[in-house]
N, C-alpha and C positions, 0 to 999 in steps of 0.2 A: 700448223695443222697436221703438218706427216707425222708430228710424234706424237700427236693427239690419236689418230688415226691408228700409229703403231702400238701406242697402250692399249685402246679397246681391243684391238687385233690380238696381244699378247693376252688380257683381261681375258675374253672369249676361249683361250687353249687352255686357259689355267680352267676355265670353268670345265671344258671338255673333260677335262681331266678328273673334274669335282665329280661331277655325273657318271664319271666312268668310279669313280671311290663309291659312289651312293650306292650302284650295281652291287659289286664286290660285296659289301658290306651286309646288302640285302640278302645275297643269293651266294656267297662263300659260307658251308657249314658242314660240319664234320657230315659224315656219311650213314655214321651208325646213330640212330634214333630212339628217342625212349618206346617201350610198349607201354599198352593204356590200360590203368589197373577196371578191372569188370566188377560190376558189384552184381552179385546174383538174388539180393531183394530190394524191396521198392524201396527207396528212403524216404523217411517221416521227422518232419520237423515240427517241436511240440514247443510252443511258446509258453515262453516264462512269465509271469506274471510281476510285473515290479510295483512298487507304492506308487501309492497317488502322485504323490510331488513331484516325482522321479520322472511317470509318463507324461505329468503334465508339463516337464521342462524339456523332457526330449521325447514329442510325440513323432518325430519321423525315426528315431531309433527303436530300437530292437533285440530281448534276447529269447534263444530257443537252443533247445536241446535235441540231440540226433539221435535217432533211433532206426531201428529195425524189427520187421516182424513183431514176435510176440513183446522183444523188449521192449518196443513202443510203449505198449500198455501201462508197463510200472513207471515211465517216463510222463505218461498223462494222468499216472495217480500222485506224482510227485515224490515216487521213491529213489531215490539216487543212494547208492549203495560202493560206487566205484569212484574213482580216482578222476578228480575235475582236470578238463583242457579246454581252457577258450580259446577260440580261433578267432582273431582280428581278421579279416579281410582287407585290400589295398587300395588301390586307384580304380574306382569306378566298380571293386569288384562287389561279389553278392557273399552272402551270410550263407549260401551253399555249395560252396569250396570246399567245406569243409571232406566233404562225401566219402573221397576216396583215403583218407589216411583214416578215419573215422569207423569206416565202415571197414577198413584192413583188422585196424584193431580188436573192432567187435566179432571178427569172424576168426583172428588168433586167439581170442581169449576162449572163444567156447570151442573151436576144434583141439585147441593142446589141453583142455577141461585146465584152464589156469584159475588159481585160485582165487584170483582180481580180475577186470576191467575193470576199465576206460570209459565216465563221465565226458561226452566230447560235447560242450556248448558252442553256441558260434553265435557272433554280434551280427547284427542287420544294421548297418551302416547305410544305407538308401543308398548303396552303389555311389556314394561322392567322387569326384573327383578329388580327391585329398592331394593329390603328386599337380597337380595343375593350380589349386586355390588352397593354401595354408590357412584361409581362417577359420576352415573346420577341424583342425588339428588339434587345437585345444578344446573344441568341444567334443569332439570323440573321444578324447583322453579321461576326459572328465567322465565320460559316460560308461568307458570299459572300467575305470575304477570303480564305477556303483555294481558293476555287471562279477565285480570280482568278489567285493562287499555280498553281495545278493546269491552269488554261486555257493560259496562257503556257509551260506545261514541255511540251507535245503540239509547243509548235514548236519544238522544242531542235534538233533537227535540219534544220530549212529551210536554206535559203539564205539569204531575208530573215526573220530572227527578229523578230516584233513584240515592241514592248517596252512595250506598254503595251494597254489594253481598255477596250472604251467600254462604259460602263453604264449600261445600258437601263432605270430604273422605274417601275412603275405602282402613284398612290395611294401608301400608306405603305413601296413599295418603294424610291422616290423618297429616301425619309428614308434607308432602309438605305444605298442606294447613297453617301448621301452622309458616311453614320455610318463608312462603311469605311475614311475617310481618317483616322478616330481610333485605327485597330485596331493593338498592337504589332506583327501580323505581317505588315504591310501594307507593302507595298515602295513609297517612294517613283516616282513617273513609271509605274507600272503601272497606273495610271487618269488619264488627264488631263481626261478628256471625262463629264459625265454629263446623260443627258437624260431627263425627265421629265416625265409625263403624269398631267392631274388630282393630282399630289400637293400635299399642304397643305404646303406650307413652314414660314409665319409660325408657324402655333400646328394645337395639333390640335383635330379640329372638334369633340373632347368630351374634355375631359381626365377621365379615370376612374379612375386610378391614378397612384399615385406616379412610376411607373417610367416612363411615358410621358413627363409632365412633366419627369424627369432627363434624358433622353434628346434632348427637346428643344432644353434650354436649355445640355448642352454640345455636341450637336450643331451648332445657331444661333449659339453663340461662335465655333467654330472657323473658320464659314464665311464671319462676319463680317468678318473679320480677311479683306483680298483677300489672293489670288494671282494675277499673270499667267500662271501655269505652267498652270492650271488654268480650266475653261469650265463652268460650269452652264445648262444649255439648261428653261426650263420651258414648257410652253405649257399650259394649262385651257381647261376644256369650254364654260363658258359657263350659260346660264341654264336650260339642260337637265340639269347635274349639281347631283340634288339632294342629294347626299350629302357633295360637297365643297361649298363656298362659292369660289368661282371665285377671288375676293377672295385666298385663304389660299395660291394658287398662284403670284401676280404676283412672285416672287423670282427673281435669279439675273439672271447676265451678259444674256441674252435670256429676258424674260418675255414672253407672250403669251395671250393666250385665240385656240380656236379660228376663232373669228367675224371675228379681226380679221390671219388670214393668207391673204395675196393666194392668188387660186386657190379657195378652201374658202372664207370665209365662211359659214359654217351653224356649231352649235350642236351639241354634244354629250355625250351621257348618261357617269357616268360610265365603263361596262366600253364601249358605243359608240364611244368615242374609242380604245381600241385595233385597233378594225378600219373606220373613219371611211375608204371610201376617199379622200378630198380629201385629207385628213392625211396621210394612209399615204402615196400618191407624194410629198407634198412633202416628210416625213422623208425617205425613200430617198434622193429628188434631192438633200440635202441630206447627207445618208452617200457619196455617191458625189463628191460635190464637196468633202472633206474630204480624198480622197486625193492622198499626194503621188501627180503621175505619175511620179518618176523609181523610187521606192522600192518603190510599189506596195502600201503601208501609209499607215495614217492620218497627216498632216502632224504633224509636232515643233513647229512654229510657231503657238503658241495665236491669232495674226492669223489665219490661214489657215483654223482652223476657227471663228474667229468669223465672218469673214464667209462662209463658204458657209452657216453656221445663221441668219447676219441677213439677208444674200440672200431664202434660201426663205419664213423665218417674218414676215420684217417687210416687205423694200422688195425684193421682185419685181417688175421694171417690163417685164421685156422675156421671154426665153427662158426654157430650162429649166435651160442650166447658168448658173453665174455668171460663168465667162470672158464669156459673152456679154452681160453689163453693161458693160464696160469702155468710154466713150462717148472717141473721139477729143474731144481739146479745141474743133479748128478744124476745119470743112470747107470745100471748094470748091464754088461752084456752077456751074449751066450755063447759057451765056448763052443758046444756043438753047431752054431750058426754055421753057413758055411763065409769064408776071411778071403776076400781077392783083391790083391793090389796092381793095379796098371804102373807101367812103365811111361806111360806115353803121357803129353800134356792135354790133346785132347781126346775124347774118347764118348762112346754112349752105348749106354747098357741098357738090353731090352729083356725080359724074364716075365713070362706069364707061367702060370698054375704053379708058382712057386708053396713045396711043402715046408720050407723050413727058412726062416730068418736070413737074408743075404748081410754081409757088411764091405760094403765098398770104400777103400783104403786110397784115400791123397795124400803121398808122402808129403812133406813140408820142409824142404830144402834150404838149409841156411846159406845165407851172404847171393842165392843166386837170381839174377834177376829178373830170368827166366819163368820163377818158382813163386814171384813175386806176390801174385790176386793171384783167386779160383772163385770161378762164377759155376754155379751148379743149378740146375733146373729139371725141376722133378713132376713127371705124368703120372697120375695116377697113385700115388703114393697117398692115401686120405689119414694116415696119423698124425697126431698133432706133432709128436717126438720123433724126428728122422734125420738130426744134420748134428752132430758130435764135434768134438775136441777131446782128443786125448794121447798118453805116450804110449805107444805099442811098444812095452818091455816085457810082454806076456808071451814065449813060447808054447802052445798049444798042439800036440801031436805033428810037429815037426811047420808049423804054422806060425806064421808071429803076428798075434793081434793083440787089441785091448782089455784088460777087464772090466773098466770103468772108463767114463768117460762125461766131460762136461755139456751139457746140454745148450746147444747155441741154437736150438730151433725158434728161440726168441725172434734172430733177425731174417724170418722168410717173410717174405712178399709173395702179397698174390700178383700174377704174372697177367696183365690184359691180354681176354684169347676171344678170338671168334672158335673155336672150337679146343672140347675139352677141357677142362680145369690144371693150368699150370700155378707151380710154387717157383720161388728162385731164392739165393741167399748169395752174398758175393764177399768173400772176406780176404783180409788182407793178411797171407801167410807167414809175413815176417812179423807182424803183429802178434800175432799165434803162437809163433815160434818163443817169443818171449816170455810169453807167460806159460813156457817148459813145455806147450804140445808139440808131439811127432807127427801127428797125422791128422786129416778131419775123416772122419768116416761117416757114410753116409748110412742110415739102416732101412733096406728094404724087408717088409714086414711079407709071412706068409700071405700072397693072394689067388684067386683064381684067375681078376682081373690083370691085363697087361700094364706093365712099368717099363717107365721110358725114363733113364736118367742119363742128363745131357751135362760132359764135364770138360771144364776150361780153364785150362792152368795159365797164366797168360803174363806178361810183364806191364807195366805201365806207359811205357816209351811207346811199345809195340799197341797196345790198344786205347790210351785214353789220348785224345788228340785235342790240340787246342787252336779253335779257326780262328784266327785275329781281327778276319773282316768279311762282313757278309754282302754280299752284291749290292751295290747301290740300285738308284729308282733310273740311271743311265747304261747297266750295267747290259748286256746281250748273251754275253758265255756265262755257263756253269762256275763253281767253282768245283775242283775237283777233290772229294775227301779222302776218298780211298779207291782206287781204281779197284781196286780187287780185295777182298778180304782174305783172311786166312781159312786154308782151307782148315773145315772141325771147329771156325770160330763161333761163339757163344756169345761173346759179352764185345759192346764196344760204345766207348762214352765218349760223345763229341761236347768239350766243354766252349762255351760261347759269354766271352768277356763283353764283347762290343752290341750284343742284345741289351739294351736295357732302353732307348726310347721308343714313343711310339712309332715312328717313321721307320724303324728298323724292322722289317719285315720280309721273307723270303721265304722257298719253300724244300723243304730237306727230300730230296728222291733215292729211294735204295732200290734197286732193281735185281729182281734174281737171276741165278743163273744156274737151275735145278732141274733134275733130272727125277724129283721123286713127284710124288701126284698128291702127297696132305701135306705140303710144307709149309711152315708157319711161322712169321716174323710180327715184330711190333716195334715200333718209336716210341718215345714217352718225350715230351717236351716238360720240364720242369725247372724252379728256381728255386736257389735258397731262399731266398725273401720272403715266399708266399705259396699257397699250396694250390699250385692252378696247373696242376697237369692235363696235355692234350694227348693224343694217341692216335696211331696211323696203324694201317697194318697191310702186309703183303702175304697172301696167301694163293693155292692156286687159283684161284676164282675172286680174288678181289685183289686189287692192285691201289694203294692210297700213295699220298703223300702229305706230311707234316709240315702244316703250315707252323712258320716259327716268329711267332707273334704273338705278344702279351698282355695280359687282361690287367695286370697292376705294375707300373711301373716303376723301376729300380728307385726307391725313395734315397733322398739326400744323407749321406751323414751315415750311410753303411760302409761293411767293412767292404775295401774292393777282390778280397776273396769272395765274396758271396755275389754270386755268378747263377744264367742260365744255362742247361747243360740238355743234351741228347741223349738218352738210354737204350739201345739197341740189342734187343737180347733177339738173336737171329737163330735161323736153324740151321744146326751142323752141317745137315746134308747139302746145302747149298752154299755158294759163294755170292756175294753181293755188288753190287757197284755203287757208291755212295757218295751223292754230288750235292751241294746245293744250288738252287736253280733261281736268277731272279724273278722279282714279281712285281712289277708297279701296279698292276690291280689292289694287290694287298696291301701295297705300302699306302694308294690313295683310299685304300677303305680301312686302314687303319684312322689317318689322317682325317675322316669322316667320322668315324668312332667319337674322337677325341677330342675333336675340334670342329663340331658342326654347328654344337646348342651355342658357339658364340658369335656365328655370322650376324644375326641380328641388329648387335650392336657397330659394325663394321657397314652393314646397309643404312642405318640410322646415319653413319658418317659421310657415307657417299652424298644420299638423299639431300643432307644440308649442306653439304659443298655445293652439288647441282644448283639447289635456290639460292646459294651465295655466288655462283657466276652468272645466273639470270639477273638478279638484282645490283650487281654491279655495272649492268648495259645501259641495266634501265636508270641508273644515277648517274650517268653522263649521257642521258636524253635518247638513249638508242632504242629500239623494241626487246621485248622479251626475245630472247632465244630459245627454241624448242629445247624440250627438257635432254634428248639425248645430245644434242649440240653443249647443252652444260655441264654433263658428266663426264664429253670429251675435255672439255677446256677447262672446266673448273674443280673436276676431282683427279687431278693428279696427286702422286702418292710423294713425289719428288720429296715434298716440304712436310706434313703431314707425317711420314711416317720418322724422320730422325728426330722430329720433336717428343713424337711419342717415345720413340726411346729414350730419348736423352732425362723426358720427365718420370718415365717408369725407373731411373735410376735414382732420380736424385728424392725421389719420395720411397725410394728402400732407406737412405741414410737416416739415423738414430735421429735426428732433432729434427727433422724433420717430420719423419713418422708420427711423431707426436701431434705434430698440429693437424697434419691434413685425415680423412679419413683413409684407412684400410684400403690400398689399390689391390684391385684386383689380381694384378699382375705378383702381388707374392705368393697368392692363395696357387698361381700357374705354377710358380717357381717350386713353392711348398712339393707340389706333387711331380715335379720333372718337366711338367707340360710346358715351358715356356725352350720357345724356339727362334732363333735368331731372325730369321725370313718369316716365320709365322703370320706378322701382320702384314708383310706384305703378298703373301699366297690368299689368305682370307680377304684383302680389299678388294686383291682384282678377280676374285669368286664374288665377291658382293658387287662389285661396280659392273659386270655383265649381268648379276640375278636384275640390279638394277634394269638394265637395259631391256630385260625379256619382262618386266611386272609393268615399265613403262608403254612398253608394248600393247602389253593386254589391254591396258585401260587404256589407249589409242585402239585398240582392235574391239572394245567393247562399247566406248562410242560411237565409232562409227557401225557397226551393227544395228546396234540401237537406237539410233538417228540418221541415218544417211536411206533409208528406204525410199525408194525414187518414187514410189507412186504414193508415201505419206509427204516428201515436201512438196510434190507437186500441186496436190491438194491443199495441203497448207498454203503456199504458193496465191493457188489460184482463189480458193476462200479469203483470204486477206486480202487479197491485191484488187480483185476484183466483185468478190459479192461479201467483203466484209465481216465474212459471220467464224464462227468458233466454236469447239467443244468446252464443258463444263470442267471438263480432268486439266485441259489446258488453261483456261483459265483459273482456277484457284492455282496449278502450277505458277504460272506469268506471278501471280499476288505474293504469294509467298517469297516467289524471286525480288518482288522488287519490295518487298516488308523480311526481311530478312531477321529483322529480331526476333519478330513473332514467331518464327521457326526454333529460336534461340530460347525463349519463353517458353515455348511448349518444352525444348530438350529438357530446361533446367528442370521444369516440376514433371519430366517423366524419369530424371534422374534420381530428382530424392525419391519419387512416389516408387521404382522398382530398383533400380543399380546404373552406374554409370557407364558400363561397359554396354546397355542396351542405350543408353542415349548415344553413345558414341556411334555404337551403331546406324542408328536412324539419322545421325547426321552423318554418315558417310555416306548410306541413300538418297536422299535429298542434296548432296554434294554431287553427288555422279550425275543426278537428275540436272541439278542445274550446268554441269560442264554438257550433258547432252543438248540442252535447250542451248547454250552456249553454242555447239557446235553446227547445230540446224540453223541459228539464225546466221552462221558465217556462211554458213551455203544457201541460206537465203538472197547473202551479198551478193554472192557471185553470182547470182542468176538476175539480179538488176545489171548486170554489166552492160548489158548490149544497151539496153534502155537507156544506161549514162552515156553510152558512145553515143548513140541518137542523138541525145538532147545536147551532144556536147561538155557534158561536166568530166571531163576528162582526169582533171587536177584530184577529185572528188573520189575517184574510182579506186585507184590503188590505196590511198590515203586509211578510209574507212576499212578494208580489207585488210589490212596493217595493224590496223588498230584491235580487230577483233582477234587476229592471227595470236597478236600477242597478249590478250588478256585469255586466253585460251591454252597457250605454254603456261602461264604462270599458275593459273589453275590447276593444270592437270599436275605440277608440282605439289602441289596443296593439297589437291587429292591425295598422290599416294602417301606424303608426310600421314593426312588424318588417316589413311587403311593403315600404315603401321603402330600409329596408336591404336586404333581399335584393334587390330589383333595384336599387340599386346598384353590387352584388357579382355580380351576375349575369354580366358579360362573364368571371369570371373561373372561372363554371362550364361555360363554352362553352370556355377555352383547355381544363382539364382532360376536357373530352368527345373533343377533337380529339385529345390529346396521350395518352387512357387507353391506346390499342393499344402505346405504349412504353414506359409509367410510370404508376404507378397513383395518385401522389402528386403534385398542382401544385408546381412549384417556380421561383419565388419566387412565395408567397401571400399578397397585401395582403390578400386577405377574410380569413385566420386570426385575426387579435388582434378582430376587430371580430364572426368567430364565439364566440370563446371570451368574450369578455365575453358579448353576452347569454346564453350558455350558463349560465355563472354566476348570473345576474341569473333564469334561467329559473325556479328553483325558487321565488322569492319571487313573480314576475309572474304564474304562472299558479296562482296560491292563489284558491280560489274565493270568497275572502272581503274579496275587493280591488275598494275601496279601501277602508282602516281611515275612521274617522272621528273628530273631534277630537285630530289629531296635531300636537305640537309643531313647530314650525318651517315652518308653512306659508307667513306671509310669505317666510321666507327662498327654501323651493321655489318660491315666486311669480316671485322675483328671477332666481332662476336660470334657471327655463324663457323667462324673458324674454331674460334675457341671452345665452343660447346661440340662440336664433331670430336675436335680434340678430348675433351672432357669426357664424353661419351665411350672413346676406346680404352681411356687408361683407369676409369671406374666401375664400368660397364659390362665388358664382356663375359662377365659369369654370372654377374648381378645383375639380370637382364630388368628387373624391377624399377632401377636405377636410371632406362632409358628414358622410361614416360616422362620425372620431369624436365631432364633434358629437352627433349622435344616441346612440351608446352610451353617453356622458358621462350624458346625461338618462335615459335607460334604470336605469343604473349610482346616480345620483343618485332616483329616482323609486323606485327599488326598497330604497335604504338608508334614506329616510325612515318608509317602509312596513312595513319590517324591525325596526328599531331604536327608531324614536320614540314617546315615550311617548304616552299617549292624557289627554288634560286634560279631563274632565268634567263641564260645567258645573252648577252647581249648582242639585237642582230647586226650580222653586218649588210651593207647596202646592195642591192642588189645589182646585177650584172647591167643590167640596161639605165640604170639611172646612173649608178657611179660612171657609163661611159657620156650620156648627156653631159651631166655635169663638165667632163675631163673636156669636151668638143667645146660646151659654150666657152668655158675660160680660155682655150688655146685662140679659139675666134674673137675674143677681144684683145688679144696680146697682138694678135697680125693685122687690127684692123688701120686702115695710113690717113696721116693728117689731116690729108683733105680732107677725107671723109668725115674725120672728128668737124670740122671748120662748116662745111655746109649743114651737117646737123646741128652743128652751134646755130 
């Protein structure tokens, strides 16, 4: 019992620790937030009228066109004149999402008087749950295809007929948009484009049903398979969307996270990021530059709309449109410019009301290593052309510059600032050098505004640094990076080989040590793998730090060059201190991230251990033991967890795979997720969740039954003036007619969905463990009376009896609340969907109602559990085996639980039912086996005589 004692006790710290991950996870988010785009008129949404057949097959859908002001009007006369985008909405959301990109659009097109807008339609989808219940998936798919069909016939009559519609979705509308290209009635080239927001690509963030999971995986085939014809545009929220995992969004021709497109870096929740204004104009800018200008429709050339969407979302360097990227190869200089070359490696040049062209001259030093990188960072400089290569062989009035020179302004980046607008470009000089330049020169162009050019000649050795190991979750001290930077340093890249799981989390500290009053640094977290940069910044007035922690993790089967790295572009005038700091909040809300949506299936396991050490008491004649006494003694992980290893091995091997289905366990592997300890940090978070839900429903019966002045009166009405309420008695009836409870679920199951019968027998279940409970404290309030009358034997006996049908119950219980809330999302489609149908249709919860239904009438017999029943080993095995089952197919296919659970329901109630009862045989009792032992000794002593006279 102490190590029984010591798991819970260890169980309990691991959960502490769960709860202290759920915080973190909650309540860690970058600092800088999106602003919220204003729409200055009313918006109007004008519905579209579709065919008969069409409303009559989906009268809870919906389509309508967005308008504004006066353009309402031609939108309610049904003139559409512009450039169609239907907007899918997601989980639960509404068909006026739309608003804020919609409404950006229609106010860029008439402010810059462009020669096109923007048709923006948007689906009514009756706000479904689509992310919770997959069997509206296909029928919303089916539905945006007619809505794409039906947008394109409004332009039958244009002059320029669009021939195709860009699709807009948010969250699981993302999925639809892309499901539409499966649809029979789907017209090739009438979608080429589909862009996406917060939606989960990879997988869904809870598989719950079957029908999600189908939909996925031939969705994900299809899309597998490239087409050039075709563009999927994704970008995610970042570490502020806690309901996607940013991770599940990194798909498609351009992936992105919020945080890491120029312009916006900030971070976004997930309904946030549909009206994000950062986001919002750079979409737009990016719809606007997509158009052809001859046609005055979206471009036919899938190049054309790739890069106006790589432009916005990735490599913004210069303006707003993309024309204005197009860097000439070569330029000319001016020799009356004025020509200065620094001697030094770092330096920074400041020049306002410049009258005449500056060119600042970086020699490029061969073989030295000193001369190696130059990182350059420019304020104020707004030309597109200012960063050169070229050979200064030109003597000029006793000056030695260039004439010419190659134009490398291609590789500037825009620089993340909380103030003013910085560039940077960082090139490698002996690189340069080879392809025959002398110099990079920089060109400061006549301004009246002030220019700040910050220059960094710097080696490799000396600035790019490589941590090998980041603090562990035991770790206390810092690590130290750089005690001190160089003074004048610019640039320094911290590269990070051992980032790549999720448990690898810690947080990068740079602290200044400045004497100026606008000093201004920034972090950049980034990886080769995927484009999901975060940003910190230290300024005088804001002090961050960079959390260094990953939204996709390093996938299998990459090169081990392709690494995460740290970007520190810092300000000269200060020195920094640069540490990494640990962080077990972070590492357990990473941990939480990543591994939360599979506890379920891990509480599934405890839960039927717990009823496999009850039920093993009671097959060798002993009482039930309370439910926390059985998840001490009978969910230990000792056994239980090598198993599961050993069979998540042996079902990865080739001939094997074949036969068994799909373990989950590769799908963990597939993506890095799979952790050595893993299953056992999740059992003992579940075997304490266990312990506190067991709880509740002990602190909820008794609440709900234990009021002293209802048993008393109960009490006294029975005992003594015989009489009853009407609510209790049909109660008492139904308790002891148990089918008829059973009867009614089944035909409330087919008549609405099964998730609501399960329901209703989960209340009715609690109802009876509460009568359950009232009449044990009924017992005990006869005690004194048995002591009176003497039935001593009688008193604890009955007490015992109840005790223990009462633990076994309240097992039963929560086994049935985890079925029903598994089933649960598929009570919410039918709540949404009752105003047109009164029956779910397609219902995964019905086979999984209808068995316990079945099962009902045996499990709530008040005289369960039998005792000394046949085949207890064997139910031992079994409740082992399907726990077992449970975690090695289960934990991401949370679908997969339910019939697990009714298997043991089904199996736990046949044994119950059917199996004989084997009686062990008594032995005699204390006082008669000693009779017996006295008369036989008393005739072996008794003497002759005595035989003789009684002869």
């Amino acid at each position: 019992m102490a190590a029984f004692n010591l798991f819970v006790a260890f169980s309990g710290v691991i959960f502490a620790f769960f709860v202290l991950g759920i915080h973190n996870y909650l309540t860690a988010h970058e600092e800088n937030s999106c602003e919220m785009t204003y729409m200055f008129e009313y918006p109007q949404y004008v519905k579209i009228a579709l065919s008969e057949n069409d409303t009559k097959e989906y009268p809870k859908y919906g389509l309508y066109a967005y308008g504004e002001g006066q353009y309402t009007e031609k939108l309610r006369n049904m003139q559409f004149n512009g450039i169609p985008v239907l907007f899918v909405p997601g989980n639960s959301g509404s068909y006026k999402q739309v608003r804020s990109l919609a409404s950006v659009a229609l106010r860029k097109a008439r402010d810059s008087r462009s020669p096109f807008h923007f048709n923006f339609f948007t689906a009514d989808l009756n706000e479904e749950h689509s992310a919770l219940f997959g069997g509206v998936l296909s029928e919303q798919t089916r539905f945006i295809s007619i809505c794409i069909n039906r947008i394109l016939s409004l332009y039958a009559k244009n002059r320029n007929v669009p021939q195709s519609v860009l699709l807009f979705g948010h969250s699981m509308g993302g999925m639809v948009a892309k499901g539409v290209f499966l649809e029979p009635t789907f017209v090739p080239g009438s979608v080429n484009t589909v862009l996406t927001l917060a939606t989960p690509h990879a997988s869904p963030v809870m598989m719950l049903d079957p029908y999600v999971a189908s939909y996925y995986q031939k969705v994900n085939t299809f899309w597998e398979v490239g087409d050039s014809n075709r563009l999927l545009v994704s970008v995610g929220g970042g570490h502020r969307d806690l309901l996607v995992r940013s991770g599940l969004t990194l798909q498609g021709n351009i992936s992105t996270l919020s945080t890491a497109v120029p312009a916006v870096w900030v971070s976004a929740d997930h309904l946030c990021i549909l009206w994000c204004k950062q986001l919002v104009l750079s979409l737009a800018r990016a719809l606007f530059d997509s158009v052809d200008s001859k046609t005055k429709l979206l471009s036919n050339d899938p190049q054309i709309m790739y890069e106006a969407f790589s432009y916005h979302l990735l490599n913004r360097n210069f303006g707003k449109r993309v024309v204005s990227a197009f860097y000439p190869s070569n330029a000319d200089f001016d020799k009356e410019g004025e020509w200065r070359e620094y001697l030094r490696r770092q330096f920074t040049v400041k020049e306002t009301h410049l009258k005449k062209p500056v060119y600042i001259m970086v020699r490029i030093v061969p073989n030295d290593l000193k001369h190696e990188f130059v990182s350059i960072e420019a304020i104020g400089i707004e030309r597109r052309d200012w960063v050169y290569g070229c050979n200064a062989d030109l003597v000029y009035k006793h000056v030695r510059m260039c004439e010419t020179g190659m134009n490398l302004s291609n590789f500037t980046k825009f620089v993340p600032s909380l103030m003013k607008r910085r560039k940077s470009v960082t090139f490698n000089l002996h690189s340069l050098k080879k392809q025959g330049f002398s110099h990079v020169v920089v060109r400061v162009p006549p301004s009246s505004n002030e220019v700040v050019l910050n220059i960094d000649v710097f080696s490799r050795q000396e600035r790019i640094l490589q941590v090998n190991s980041l603090p562990s979750i035991y770790s206390r001290s810092p690590v130290d990076v750089v005690e001190v930077t160089s003074v004048g340093a610019l640039y320094y890249q911290l590269q990070l080989p051992t980032l790549e799981k999720a448990w690898h989390a810690a947080n990068l500290v740079f602290e200044a040590n400045c004497a100026a009053q606008n000093h201004h640094a920034v972090a950049t977290l980034a990886t080769d793998w995927s484009t999901e940069d975060s940003h910190a910044f230290v300024t005088s007035s804001v002090s961050q730090s960079l959390p260094l922690k990953l939204h996709l993790l390093r996938p299998n089967g990459i090169e081990k060059t392709e690494i995460a790295h740290v970007t520190l572009q810092l300000d000269p005038a200060c020195t920094y201190n640069i540490k990494i700091e640990p962080s077990p909040a972070m590492i357990l809300g990473q941990l939480v991230r990543f591994y939360a949506p599979q506890l379920p299936a891990y509480l599934v396991a405890v839960l039927l251990l717990a009823l496999r050490a009850q039920l093993n008491g009671v097959a060798e004649g002993q009482t039930c033991i309370a439910f926390h006494s059985a998840i001490a003694s009978g969910s230990k992980p000792y056994f239980l967890m090598p198993i599961l290893k050993i069979a998540v091995h042996i079902l990865r091997l080739g001939p094997v795979a074949k036969i068994f289905p799909s373990s989950d366990w590769i799908l963990l592997y597939s993506q890095g997720l799979d952790m050595f300890f893993l299953p056992l940090i999740l059992y003992c978070v579940a075997s304490f969740a266990a312990y506190v839900f067991g709880l509740a429903i002990w602190i909820a019966v008794v609440v709900w039954g234990t009021t002293a002045n209802k048993i008393l009166v109960r009490f006294i009405s029975r005992s003594i003036f015989g009489g009853f309420r009407w609510s209790e008695w049909v109660l008492g009836t139904f308790a002891k007619l148990p089918w008829a409870v059973a009867f009614l679920l089944v035909a409330l199951a087919y008549a609405t969905c099964g998730a609501l019968a399960l329901a209703a027998g989960l209340c009715f279940y609690f109802l009876l463990v509460v009568k359950m409970y009232e009449e044990y404290l009924e017992e005990l309030l006869k005690v004194p009376l048995r002591l009176i009358k003497g039935q001593r034997t009688e008193i604890w006996g009955r007490s015992e009896t109840f005790l223990s049908e009462l633990h076994f119950h309240c097992t039963g219980l929560l086994l049935w609340a985890v079925t029903t809330g598994l089933h649960a999302p598929c009570a919410l489609a039918w709540a949404r969907a009752f105003p047109f149908e009164t029956r779910l249709s397609p219902d995964p919860s019905l086979a999984a109602a209808l068995a316990l239904c079945v099962c009902a009438p045996v499990l709530w017999q008040r005289q369960m559990p039998r005792q000394y029943l046949k085949h207890g080993q064997e139910m031992s095995g079994i409740l082992f085996g399907v726990a077992a089952l449970g975690l090695i197919f289960a934990p991401v296919s949370l679908y997969r639980l339910s019939p697990f659970l009714v298997a043991a329901f089904m199996m736990v109630c046949l044994q119950q039912l059917m199996a004989k009862q084997i009686l062990p045989i008594p032995e005699p009792s204390a006082p008669a086996a000693t009779a017996a032992i006295m008369e036989k000794a008393e005739t072996e002593e008794e003497p002759p005589a005595d035989k003789e006279k009684q002869s």
